[in-house]
N, C-alpha and C positions, 0 to 999 in steps of 0.2 A: 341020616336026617338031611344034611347036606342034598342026598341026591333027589328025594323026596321034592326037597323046597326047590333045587331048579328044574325037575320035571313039572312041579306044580305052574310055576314061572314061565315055563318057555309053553303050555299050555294054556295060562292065562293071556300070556303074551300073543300067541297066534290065533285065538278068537277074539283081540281085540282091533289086532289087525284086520280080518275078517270083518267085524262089523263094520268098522272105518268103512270098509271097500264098497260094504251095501248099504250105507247108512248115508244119506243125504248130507253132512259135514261135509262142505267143500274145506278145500284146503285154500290159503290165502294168497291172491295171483289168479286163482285158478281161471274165474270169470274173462278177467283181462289178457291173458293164452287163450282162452276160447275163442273169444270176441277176435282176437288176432288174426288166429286161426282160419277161422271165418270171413275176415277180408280178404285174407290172402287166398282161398280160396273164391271169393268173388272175384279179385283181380284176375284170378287164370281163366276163368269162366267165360269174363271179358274176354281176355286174349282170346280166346279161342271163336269167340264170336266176332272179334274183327276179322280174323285172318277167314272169315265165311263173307265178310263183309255185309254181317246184319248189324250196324252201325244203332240204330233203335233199341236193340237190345246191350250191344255191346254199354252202349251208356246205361243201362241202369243198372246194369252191374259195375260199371268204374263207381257210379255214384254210390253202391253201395260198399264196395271199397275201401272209399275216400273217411269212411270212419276210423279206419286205422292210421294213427297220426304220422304213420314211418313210410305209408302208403300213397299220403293225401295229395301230395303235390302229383309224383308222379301220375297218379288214377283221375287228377283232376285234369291234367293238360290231355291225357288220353283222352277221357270224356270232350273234353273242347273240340279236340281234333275230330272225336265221332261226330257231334253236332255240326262242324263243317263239310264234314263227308257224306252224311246224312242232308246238305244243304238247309240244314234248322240256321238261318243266317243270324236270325235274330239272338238263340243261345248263343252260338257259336262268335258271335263278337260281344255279348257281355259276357263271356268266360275269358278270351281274349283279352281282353279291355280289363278284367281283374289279374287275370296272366302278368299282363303287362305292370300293372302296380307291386309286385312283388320284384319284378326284374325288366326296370325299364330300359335297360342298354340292351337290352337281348334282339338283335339283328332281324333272328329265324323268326319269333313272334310281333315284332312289326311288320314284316314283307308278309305273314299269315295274317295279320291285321287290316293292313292294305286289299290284299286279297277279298277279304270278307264284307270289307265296306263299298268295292265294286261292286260285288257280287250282290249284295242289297240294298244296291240302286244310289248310294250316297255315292255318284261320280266326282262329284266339285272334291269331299272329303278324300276321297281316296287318288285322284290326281295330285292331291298338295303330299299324302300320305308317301306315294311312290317318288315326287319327285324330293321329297326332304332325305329316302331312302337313296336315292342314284346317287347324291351329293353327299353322303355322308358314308358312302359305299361304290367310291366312282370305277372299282373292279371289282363288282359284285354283277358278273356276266347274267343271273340268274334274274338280277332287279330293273337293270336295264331293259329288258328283254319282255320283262312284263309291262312294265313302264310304256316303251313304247309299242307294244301287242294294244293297249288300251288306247292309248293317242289315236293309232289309226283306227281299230275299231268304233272309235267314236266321232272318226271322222275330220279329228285338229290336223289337219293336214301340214299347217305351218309348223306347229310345235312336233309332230311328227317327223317332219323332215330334219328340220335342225337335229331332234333325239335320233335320228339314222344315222345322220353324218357323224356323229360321236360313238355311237354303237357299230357303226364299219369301222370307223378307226380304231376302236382300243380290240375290239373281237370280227378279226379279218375272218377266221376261221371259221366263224357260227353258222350253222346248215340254213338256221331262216334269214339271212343277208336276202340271199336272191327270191323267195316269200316274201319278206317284207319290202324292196323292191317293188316288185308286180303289185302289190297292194298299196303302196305308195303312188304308181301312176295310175291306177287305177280308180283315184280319187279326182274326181273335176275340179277345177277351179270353183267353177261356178256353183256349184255343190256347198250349203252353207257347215257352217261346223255344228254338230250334236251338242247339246248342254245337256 
């Protein structure tokens, strides 16, 4: 009798299992592992479409990503970055600019900030942006360097020189000393400054 009742048993038991397996009963989690799932395979998607550097595509997969809340930051600054690599200037500094609200000391995302606001056209902004970064980063060889890249570029010759003479002295060694040099005399006097 006994073996009866657990033959019956371990037979009701493995056809109820069975159903479970084909029977639409999700199990509870399950959606929220999926959905995971499913980010984290957007995220690698992305990656792999940076590293082809289709930046267009790369972002709508970080954006689709960014629904995984263990994902979001990380797949959101990637998306930023694609939006500036892509030259979308306009995303790419209100991502930036929300970037920043989360973690305003953060160095690397202001000198990307500065960056971006050059690059779409807000010069007056992005001069005060670089030079608030040299002073608060007066051996940050990387910031200096764009700092004054843009001075001459824009043709401030005065303010350019002075950022030379402090850019030779702290970074004797920098390859574009003697560049930035020839592009220093290379500017006339007489030659008025770019706004």
């Amino acid at each position: 009798m006994k073996r009866f009742f657990l033959t019956v048993s371990f037979f009701l038991l493995l056809s109820s299992l069975f159903s479970c397996a084909s029977s639409s009963i999700r199990v509870p989690g399950e959606s929220r592992i999926i959905l995971k799932n499913l980010a984290t395979e957007y995220y690698t998607i992305a990656e792999g479409y940076m590293e082809l550097k289709k930046y267009d595509k790369a972002a709508e997969y970080y954006a689709l990503a960014m629904r995984n809340k263990d994902l979001y930051l990380t797949a959101y600054y990637k998306l930023a970055r694609c939006y500036a690599l892509s030259e979308n200037w306009k995303k790419a500094g209100e991502s930036y600019s929300e970037l920043l609200k989360l973690d305003p000391n953060n160095t690397m995302l202001k000198t990307s900030m500065a960056y971006i606001t050059a690059r779409r056209g807000d010069i007056d902004e992005a001069l005060v942006l670089y030079r608030e970064l040299s002073e608060s980063n007066p051996y940050d060889e990387n910031i200096l360097e764009s700092y004054l890249a843009l001075l001459i570029h824009l043709a401030r010759k005065e303010d350019a020189e002075q950022t030379f003479l402090v850019f030779k002295e702290k970074f004797p060694d920098n390859k574009q000393i003697t560049s930035f040099e020839q592009e220093l005399s290379a500017l006339s006097d007489s030659k008025p400054e770019k706004k």
